[in-house]
N, C-alpha and C positions, 0 to 999 in steps of 0.2 A: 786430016789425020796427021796428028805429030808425030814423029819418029823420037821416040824417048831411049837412054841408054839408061842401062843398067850402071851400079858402080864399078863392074868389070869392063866396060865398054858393052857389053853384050845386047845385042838388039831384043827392044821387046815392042813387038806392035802394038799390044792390047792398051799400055800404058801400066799394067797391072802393079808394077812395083810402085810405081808413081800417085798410083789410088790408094796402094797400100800404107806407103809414107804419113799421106793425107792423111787416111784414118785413124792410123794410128798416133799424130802429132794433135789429130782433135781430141782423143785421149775416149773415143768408140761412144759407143751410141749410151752408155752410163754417163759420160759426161756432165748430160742434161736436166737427167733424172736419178734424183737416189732415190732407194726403196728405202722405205723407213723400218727399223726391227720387227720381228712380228712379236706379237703378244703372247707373255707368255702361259694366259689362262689355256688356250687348247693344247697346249702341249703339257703341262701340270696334267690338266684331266685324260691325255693319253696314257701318262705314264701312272698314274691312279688306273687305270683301268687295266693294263696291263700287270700290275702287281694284282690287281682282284682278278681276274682271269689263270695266274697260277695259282694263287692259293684257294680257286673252287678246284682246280685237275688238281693238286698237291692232296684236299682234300677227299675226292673223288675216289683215286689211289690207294688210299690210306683206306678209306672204307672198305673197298675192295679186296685190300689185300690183307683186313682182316681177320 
C-alpha cells in the first residue's frame, strides 16, 4: 500500500485523490464512447401528440361549457 499525499501534504490512505487525477486526466468513462444524437422522428411525434391531446381537453371544455 502507498502512502499518497495530497497537494496540501495531507495524508490520504485510500489513494482516492490519486484515482480521482487519473480519471479525470482519462477524460471519464465518455472518453471511449460517444452517444450518437437521437432521432428526431420520436420526439416530432411526441410533440404532435401532445398538441393533439390539448386541443381534444381545449375542445372537450368548450363543449361543455356551452
Amino acid at each position: 500500500m502507498a502512502n499518497t499525499q495530497g497537494p496540501q501534504g495531507n495524508h490520504d490512505p485510500a489513494g482516492s485523490t490519486q484515482m480521482f487525477r487519473a480519471f479525470v486526466d482519462e477524460g471519464g468513462p465518455q472518453a471511449t464512447s460517444r452517444q450518437a444524437p437521437a432521432p428526431a422522428g420520436p420526439r416530432i411525434g411526441l410533440i404532435i401528440g401532445i398538441v393533439a391531446a390539448v386541443a381534444i381537453v381545449a375542445a372537450v371544455a368548450w363543449l361543455a361549457l356551452k
